[in-house]
N, C-alpha and C positions, 0 to 999 in steps of 0.2 A: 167416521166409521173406525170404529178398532179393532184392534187385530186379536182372533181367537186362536190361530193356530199360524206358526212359523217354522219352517223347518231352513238354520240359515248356515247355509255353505257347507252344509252336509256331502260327504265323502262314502263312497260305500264302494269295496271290490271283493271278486269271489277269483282266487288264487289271480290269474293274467288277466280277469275281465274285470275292469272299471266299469261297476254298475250306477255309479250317482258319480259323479267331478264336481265340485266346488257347488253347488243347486241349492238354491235359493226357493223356496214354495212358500208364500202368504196366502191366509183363506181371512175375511173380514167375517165380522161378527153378523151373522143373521143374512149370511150371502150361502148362494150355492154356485159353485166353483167347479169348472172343469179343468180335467186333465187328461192331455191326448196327449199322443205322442207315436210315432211307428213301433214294432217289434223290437222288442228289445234295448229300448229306448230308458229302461230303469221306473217305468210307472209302478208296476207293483212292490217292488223293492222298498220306493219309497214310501210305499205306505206298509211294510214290513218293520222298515228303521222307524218310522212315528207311534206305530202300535207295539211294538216292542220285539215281535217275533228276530228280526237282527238286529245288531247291534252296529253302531256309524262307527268307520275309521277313524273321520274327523268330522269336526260341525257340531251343531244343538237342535234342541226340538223343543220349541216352546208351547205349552197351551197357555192364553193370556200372557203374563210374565214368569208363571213358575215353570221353572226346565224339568224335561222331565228326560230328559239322552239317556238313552239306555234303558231304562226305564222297563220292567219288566210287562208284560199284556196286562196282569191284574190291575197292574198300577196305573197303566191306561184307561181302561176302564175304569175304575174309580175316578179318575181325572173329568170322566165324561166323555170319554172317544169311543162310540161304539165303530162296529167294522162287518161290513160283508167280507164273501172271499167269491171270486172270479166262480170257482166252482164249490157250491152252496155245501157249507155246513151243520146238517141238521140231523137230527138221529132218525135212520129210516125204519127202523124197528118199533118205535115209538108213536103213540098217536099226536096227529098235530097240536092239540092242548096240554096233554104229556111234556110234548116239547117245550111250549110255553111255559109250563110251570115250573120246567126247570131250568129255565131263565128267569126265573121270579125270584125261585131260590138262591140262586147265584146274587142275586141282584139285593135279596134283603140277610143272605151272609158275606159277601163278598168285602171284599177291602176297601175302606173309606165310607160305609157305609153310614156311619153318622154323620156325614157331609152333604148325602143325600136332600135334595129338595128337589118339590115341583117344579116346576118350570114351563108346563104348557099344560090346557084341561082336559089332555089326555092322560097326562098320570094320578096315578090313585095310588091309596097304601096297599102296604104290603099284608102279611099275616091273612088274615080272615077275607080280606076282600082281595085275596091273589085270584082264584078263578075270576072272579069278573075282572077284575084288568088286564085278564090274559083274553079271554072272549073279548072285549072291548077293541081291543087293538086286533084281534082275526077281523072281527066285524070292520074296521077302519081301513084293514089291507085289504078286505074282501073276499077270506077265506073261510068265513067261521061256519059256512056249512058244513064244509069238512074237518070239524073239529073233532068227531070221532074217529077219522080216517087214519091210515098209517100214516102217516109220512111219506114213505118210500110209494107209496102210491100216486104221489099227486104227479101234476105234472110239472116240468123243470118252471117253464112261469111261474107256475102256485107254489114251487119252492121258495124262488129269488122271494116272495111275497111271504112265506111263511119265515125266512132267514129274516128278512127287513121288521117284520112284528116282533122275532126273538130278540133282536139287535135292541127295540124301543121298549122293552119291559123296563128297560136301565133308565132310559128316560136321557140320554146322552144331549150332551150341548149340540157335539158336532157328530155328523156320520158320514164315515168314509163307504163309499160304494164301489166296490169292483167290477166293470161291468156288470152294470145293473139288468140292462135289457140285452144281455146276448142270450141268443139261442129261446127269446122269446118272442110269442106270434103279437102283430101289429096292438093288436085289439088289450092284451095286455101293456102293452108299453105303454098308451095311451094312459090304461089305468095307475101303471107306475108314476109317470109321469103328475098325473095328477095329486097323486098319494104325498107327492114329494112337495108339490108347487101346496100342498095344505100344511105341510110338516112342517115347511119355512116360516110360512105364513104364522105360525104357532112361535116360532120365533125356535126353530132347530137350526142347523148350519152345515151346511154338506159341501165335501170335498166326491166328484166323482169321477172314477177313471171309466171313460167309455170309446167306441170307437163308431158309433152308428152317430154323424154331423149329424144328422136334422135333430135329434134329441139333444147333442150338445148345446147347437145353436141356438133350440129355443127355447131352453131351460136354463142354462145357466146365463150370472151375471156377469161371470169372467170367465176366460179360458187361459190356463197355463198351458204351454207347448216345451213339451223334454223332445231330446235328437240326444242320443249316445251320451244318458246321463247326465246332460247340462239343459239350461232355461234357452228354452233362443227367441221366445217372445211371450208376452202375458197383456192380456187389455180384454175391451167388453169383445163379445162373438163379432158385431158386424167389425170390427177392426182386424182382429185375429183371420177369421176368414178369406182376406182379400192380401194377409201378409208374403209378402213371396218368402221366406224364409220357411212358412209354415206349408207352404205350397210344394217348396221342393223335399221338406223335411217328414211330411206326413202327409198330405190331403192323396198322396199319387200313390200310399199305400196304404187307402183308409178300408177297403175292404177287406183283408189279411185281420186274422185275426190275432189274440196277445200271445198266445200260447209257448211264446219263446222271448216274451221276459224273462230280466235273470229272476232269480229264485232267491 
């Protein structure tokens, strides 16, 4: 298995707080990949420093072999990193196809876009057949009833759902998720859950930060474990689960939620 995504001995601090120490993160190719860790622990940061939004004191960030440190969001995107955010970025004024379209637009202006190719039978061209692959992909996450709705209407589930469809108009290798299922009810997660275990299958690759264990455990292939910005363990779930390190360092404060990540 080869490696799609590297983030190695990555540094990152905000004025006295060391947010990332020397952290090492691998995601393999055509895996879905957890990542826990307590409050404050440097999870969202480090997918801030991979997506470009900050920038690493020290260390690299590889997709494949080409480093991209520093690197600014467009340029991520273009690379193939799509990215949720913990709390869902979507325009609420706008109708949920609306929204879609103008991820389509981004996606057939944006940077790198003659590098652009398929990669799974869910993407289609751009131009003329942008509403259907904007429908296509509602339909896939299961929202495109409400394809005339506002946005701002739905509900925070049918967000994270309608965020994860804008994120795949790009047609990304890997997708970073931010707490995917918080603040969502059972019956969605489920569905997330599923949406994901088919988008792998399609041959995507996901990095996701969560902190509800039953979804970690029985989704992903790996779990990485952060404590205070460093790796203190990584293997499949039944291994990580039963680690005392990961026991004393997160399981005893798995129901808290991220909200006091650094930033």
């Amino acid at each position: 298995m080869s490696l799609l995504l590297r983030a190695d001995r990555v540094s990152k601090a905000f004025g006295g707080v060391q947010a990332l120490s020397d952290c090492t993160v691998e995601v393999g190719e055509g895996t879905i990949t957890g990542l826990i860790g307590p409050n404050g622990s440097g999870k969202t940061t480090l997918f801030n420093v991979i997506t470009g939004y900050e920038r690493v004191d020290a260390g690299d960030v590889y997709v494949g072999r080409r480093k991209i440190t520093n690197a600014p969001p467009e340029r991520a995107f273009a690379m193939g990193i799509g990215r949720t955010f913990q709390l869902t970025r979507i325009f609420p004024r706008l109708t949920v196809m609306e929204n879609m379209l103008i991820a389509t637009q981004l996606r057939d202006h944006g940077p790198g876009n003659e590098r652009h190719r398929m990669r799974n039978p869910l993407a289609r061209a751009g131009g003329a057949a942008a509403q259907g692959h904007a429908t296509e992909l509602l339909e896939f996450t299961g929202i495109a009833t409400h394809a005339t709705a506002l946005a701002g209407t739905l509900s925070y589930g049918q967000r994270k759902l309608l965020e994860l469809a804008y994120v795949l108009v790009a047609d990304p290798v890997i997708v970073l998720l931010d707490e995917p299922t918080g603040g969502v009810n059972p019956s969605l997660i489920n569905h997330i859950s599923d949406r994901i275990r088919e988008l792998n299958r399609l041959g995507t690759t996901f990095l996701i930060v969560e902190h509800n264990m039953e979804f970690v455990m029985g989704l992903c292939h790996g779990v990485t474990v952060l404590d205070s910005g460093t790796v203190v363990a990584a293997g499949p779930p039944d291994i990580i689960k039963g680690d005392p390190r990961v026991l004393d360092a997160y399981l005893g404060t798995a129901e808290e939620d991220d909200d006091t990540d650094a930033q």
